[in-house]
C-alpha positions as CSV (number, residue, x, y, z in Angstrom):
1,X,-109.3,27.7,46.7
2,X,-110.7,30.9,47.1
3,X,-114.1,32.9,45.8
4,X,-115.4,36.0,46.3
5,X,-119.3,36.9,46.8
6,X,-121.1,39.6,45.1
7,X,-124.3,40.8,45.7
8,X,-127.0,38.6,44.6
9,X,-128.6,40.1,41.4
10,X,-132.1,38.5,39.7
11,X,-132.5,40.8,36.7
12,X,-134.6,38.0,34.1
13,X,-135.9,40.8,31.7
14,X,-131.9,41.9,30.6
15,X,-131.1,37.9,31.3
16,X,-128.5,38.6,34.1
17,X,-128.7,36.4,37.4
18,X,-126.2,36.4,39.6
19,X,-123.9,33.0,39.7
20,X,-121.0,31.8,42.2
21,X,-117.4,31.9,40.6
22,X,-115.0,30.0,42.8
23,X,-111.3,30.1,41.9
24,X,-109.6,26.5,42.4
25,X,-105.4,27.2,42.9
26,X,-103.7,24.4,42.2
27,X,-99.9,23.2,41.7
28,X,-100.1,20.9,38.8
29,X,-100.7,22.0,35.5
30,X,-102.8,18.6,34.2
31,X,-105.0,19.6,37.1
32,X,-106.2,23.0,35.3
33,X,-106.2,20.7,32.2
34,X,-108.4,18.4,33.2
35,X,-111.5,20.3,31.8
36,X,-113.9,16.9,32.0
37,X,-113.5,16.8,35.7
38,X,-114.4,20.9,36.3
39,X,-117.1,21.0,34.0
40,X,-117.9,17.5,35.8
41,X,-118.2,19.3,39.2
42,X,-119.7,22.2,38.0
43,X,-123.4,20.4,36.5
44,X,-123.2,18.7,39.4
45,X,-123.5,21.3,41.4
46,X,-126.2,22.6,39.0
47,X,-128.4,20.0,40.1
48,X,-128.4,20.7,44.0
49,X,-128.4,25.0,43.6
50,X,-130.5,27.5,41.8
51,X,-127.7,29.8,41.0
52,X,-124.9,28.5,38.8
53,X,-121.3,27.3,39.7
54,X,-118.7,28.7,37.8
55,X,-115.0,27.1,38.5
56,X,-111.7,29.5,37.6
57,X,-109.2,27.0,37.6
58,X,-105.4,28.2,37.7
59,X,-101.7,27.4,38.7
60,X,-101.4,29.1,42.0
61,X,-97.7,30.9,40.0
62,X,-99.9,32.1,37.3
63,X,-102.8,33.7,39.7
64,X,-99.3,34.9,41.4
65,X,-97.9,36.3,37.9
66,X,-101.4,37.8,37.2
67,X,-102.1,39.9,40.3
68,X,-98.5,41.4,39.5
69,X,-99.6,42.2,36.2
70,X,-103.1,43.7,37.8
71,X,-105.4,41.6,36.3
72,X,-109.2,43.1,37.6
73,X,-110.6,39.8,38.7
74,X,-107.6,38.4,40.3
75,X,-106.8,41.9,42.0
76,X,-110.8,41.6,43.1
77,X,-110.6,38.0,44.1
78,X,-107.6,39.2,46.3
79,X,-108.9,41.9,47.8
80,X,-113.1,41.2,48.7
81,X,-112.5,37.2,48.3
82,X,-113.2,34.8,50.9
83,X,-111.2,31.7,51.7
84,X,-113.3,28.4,51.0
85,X,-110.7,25.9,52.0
86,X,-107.1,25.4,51.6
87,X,-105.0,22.5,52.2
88,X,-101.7,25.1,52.6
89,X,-102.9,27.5,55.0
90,X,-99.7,30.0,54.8
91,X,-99.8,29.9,51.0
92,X,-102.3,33.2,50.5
93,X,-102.5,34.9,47.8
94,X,-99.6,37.9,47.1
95,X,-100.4,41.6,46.7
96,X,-101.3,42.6,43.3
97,X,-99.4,45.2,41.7
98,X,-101.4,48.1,40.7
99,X,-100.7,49.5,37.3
100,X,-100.3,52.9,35.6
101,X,-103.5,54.2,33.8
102,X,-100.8,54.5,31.2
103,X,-99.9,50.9,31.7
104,X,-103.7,49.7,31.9
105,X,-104.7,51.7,28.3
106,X,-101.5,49.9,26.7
107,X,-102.6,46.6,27.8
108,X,-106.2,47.2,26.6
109,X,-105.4,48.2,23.4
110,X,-103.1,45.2,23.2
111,X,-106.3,43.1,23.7
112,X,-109.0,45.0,21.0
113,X,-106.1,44.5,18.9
114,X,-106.0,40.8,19.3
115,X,-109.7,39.9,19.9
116,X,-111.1,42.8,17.6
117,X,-109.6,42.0,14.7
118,X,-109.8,38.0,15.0
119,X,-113.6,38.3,15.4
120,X,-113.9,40.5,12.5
121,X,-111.9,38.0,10.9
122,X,-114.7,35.0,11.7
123,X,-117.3,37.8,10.7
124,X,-116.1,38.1,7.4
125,X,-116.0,33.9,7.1
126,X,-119.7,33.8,8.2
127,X,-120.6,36.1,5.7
128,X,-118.7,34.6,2.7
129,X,-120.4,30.8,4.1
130,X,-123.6,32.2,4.4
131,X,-124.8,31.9,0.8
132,X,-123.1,28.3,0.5
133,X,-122.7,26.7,3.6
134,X,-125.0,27.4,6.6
135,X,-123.3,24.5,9.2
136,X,-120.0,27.0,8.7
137,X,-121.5,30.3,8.8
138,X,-123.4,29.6,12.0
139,X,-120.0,27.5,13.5
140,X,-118.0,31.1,12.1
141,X,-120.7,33.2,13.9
142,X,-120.0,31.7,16.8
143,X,-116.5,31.8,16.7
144,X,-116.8,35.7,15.9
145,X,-119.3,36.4,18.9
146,X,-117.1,34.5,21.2
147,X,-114.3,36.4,20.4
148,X,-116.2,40.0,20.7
149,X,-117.0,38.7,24.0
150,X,-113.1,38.2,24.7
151,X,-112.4,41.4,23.6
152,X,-115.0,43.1,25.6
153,X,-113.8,41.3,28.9
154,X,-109.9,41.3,27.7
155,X,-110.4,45.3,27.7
156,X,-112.4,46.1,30.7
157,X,-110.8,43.4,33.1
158,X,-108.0,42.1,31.6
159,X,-109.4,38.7,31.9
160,X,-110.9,36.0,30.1
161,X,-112.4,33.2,31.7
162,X,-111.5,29.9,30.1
163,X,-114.9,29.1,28.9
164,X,-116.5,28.4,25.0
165,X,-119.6,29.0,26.7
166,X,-121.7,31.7,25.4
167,X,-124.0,32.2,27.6
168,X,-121.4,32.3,30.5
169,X,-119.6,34.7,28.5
170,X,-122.7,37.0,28.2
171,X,-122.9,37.4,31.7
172,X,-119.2,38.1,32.5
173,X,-119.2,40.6,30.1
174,X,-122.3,42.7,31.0
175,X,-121.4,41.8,34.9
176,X,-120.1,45.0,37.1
177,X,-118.7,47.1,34.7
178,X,-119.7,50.7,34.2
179,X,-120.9,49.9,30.9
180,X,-123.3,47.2,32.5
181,X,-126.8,48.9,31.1
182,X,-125.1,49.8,27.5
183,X,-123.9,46.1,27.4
184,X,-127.0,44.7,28.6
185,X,-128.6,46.1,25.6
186,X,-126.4,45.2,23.1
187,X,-126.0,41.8,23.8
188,X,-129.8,41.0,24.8
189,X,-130.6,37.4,24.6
């Protein structure tokens, strides 16, 4: 288990305040699966901190895989994290490969590719429901802004957390990028 620490940011007016994101390793897959029991955890940790607890939960071979495939929050886990606790002391995380600019535009466009177009895709839905249907257009909204917000993080740090939460998704995205103050504004509360 492993987490890394930013510094503390309280910025109410844009809607940004710092949380903690911890990334849990583990070795069997129906562990990262068992989504009750990390969500579970993480409002009960809500209840005993003002700042909010976000759990990255992975297969140890796919943090492994991802690292070698430079993936930003991995690479930046790796590299400012701090140890928490682990019950394998020897079993660190590997060097991260670091990739081409070359290699790192290719892999970007592969992602507004996929996200782009399959939000636009719910954005089209919403507006065809809108007339007929509100419950759908407002469940195909959300499906389209979820997806934006996969895009946006998919491109700038080849990651997306495995979270339906909007909100949560807000904040990664507009969270230490260069774009921070563009993205601020464009996705204000």
């Amino acid at each position: 288990m492993c987490s890394w620490l930013r510094s503390f940011v309280k910025d109410p007016i844009n809607g940004y305040i710092s949380d903690f994101d911890i990334l849990v390793t583990v070795d069997r897959k129906d562990l990262v699966d068992n989504t009750p029991l990390w969500y579970g955890i993480e409002e009960k940790a809500d209840k005993f901190t003002r700042t909010s607890l976000n759990l990255i939960v992975h297969m140890r071979e796919e943090v492994a895989e991802k690292l070698q495939k430079d993936h930003y929050l991995f690479t930046d886990i790796r590299t400012k994290g701090i140890y928490l606790y682990t019950s394998k002391p020897d079993r660190g995380l590997p060097e991260s490969k670091h990739l081409t600019d070359a290699e790192k535009l290719s892999i970007a466009q592969e992602h507004y590719r996929q996200w782009f177009d399959s939000g636009a895709s719910f954005l089209i839905t919403f507006q065809q429901a809108l007339e007929r249907d509100t419950k759908l257009a407002a469940f195909q909204f959300r499906q389209s802004v979820e997806r934006l917000y996969a895009c946006i993080l998919q491109m700038l740090s080849n990651y997306r957390h495995k979270t339906y939460n909007i909100e949560r998704l807000r904040n990664m995205a507009i969270q230490d990028t260069t774009y921070n103050s563009f993205l601020v504004n464009v996705f204000c509360r």
